[in-house]
N, C-alpha and C positions, 0 to 999 in steps of 0.2 A: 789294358794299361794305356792313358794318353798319352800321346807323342808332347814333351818338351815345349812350351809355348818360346816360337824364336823372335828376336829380337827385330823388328823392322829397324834397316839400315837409314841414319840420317837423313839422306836423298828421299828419301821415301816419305817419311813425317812431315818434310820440310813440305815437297811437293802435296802431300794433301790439306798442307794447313793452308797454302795459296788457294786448291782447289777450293776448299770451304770457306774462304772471304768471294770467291767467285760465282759460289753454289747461291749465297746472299743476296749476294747484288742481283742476281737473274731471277731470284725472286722475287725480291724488293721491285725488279725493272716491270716485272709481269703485272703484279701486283698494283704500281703507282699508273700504271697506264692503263689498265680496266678502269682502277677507281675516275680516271679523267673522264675515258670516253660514260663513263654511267653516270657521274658529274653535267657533262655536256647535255645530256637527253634531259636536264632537267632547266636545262635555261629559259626563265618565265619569260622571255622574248621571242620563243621559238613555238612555244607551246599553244594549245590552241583549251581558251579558258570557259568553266564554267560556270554564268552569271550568276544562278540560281544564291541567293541571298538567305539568312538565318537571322530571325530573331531572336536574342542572349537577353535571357532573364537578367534584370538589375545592370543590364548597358543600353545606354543614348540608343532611340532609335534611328538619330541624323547617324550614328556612328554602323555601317552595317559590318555585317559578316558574312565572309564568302568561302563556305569550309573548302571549296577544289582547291581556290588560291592558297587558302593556309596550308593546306596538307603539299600544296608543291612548293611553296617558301618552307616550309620545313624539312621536307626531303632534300631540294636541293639546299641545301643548308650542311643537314648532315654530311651531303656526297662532296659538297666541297672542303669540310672542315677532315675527313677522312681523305681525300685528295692530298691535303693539304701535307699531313701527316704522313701518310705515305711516300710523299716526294722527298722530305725528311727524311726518312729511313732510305729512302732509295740513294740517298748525297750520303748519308752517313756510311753505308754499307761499299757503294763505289769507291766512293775515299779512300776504305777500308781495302779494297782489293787492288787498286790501282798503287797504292802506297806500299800495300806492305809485300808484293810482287819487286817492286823498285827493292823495298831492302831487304827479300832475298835474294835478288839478284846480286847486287853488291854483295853482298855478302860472300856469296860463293864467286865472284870472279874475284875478290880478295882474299879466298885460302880460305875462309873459315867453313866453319861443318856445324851449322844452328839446326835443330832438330826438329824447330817450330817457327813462324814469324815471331814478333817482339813488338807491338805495337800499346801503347798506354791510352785509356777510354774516359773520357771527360763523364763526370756524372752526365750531360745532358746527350749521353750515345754517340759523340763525335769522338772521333781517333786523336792522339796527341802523337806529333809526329817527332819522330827521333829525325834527326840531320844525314841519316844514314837510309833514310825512308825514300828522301829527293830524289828524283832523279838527275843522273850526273853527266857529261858528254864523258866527260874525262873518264869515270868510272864501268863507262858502259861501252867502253871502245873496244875489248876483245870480242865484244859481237859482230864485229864488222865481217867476219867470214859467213855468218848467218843469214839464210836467203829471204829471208824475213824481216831482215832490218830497215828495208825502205816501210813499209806499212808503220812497224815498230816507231819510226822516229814522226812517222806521218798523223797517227791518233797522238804521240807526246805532243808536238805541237799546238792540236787542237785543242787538248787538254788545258796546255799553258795558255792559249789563244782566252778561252773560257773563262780561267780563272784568275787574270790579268782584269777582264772585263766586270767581273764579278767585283773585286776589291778597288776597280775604277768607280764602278756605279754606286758602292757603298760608301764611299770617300766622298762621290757628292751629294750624296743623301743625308751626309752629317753638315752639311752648310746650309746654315739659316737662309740662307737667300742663292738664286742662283739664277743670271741670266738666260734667259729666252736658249739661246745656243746649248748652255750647259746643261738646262732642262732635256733639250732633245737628245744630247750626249748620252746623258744617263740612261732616257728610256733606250736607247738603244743599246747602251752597254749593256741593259737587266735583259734585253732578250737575246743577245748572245752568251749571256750568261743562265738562262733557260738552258740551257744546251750540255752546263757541268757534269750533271749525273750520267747522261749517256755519253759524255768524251769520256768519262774517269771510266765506265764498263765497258767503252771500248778499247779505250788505251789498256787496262786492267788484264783482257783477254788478249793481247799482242804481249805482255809482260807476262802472262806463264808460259807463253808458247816460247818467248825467249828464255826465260828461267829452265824450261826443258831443256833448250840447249846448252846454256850453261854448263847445266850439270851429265853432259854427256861423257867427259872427261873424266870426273868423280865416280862417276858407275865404271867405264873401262877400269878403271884402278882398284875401283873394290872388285871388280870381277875379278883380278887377277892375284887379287889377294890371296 
């Protein structure tokens, strides 16, 4: 006869739904950064070319064909446009674990007992963030006994550091014209803003390691239940 299938206790659900926005992102991380470096080995500037030419029936023969060149314009082609895509997934999926770590933590130093995170997904794979998703000073203050909170507050930072720069550089990307200074602003903003997807999976893995603590007090209670 089977034994009774038992209920996993809130705490428990709750913690493996962070784990599984976390499990994501470290794939997505693996993932988007092979596709670079295999990207990279395909750069026609770096590569060493050969000449050797093809005649194409019913094409100009001022016009030549040079199949190594086409087959490495096409590959790296492909490994950029999968690059590309992948980095995507990798922002989307970070978002995902950096946020919705944030709102369960809140959540649990607020009393409540969610069973799963709560986050809503735009057709195009990005997360819609609940107000409760943010991270909060205010709300994130009973972690101050946690030996963990200098790191914790130190990836938040970078994170907001990131994403400050990102909606800097998109803000002047939307203006028709932009002086010489504002030009240089931007590129720089976009390459600190390079940097989103790995601050949100770092910050993301300082946020369940606090969400464990959190919920230290919740498990002594159910223990004694």
């Amino acid at each position: 006869m089977s034994k009774p299938r038992t209920t996993m206790p809130w705490f428990e659900t709750l913690t493996d739904s962070v784990y599984a926005l976390g499990a994501a992102a470290r794939e997505a991380q693996r993932a988007y950064h092979a596709a670079r470096i295999t990207a990279a080995h395909y750069d026609l500037d770096r590569l060493k070319h050969v000449d050797g030419e093809l005649t194409v029936s019913g094409r100009p023969s001022t016009v030549p064909f040079r199949p190594h060149d086409n087959a490495l314009f096409v590959i790296g082609d492909v490994h950029r446009k999968q690059a590309d895509q992948l980095r995507r997934l990798y922002a989307q999926t970070g978002q995902g674990y950096a946020y919705g770590a944030s709102w369960a933590i809140r959540q649990v130093l607020a009393g409540q007992q969610p069973p799963t995170v709560e986050l809503g997904r735009s057709d195009q794979g990005f997360y819609i963030l609940p107000s409760e998703a943010y991270p909060s000073t205010e709300a994130f203050e009973a972690l101050g006994r946690w030996s963990g909170k200098a790191d914790f507050d130190r990836t938040l930072s970078e994170m907001q550091r990131c994403e400050a720069a990102a909606e800097y550089a998109a803000d002047l990307d939307q203006e028709h014209y932009l002086a010489d200074h504002e030009a240089s602003a931007m590129h720089d903003a976009y390459r600190v803003a390079e940097d989103l997807p790995d601050a949100m999976h770092a910050y993301g893995r300082n946020a369940e390691t606090a969400l464990r603590f959190a919920l230290l007090e919740p498990r002594r209670k159910h223990g004694r239940s």
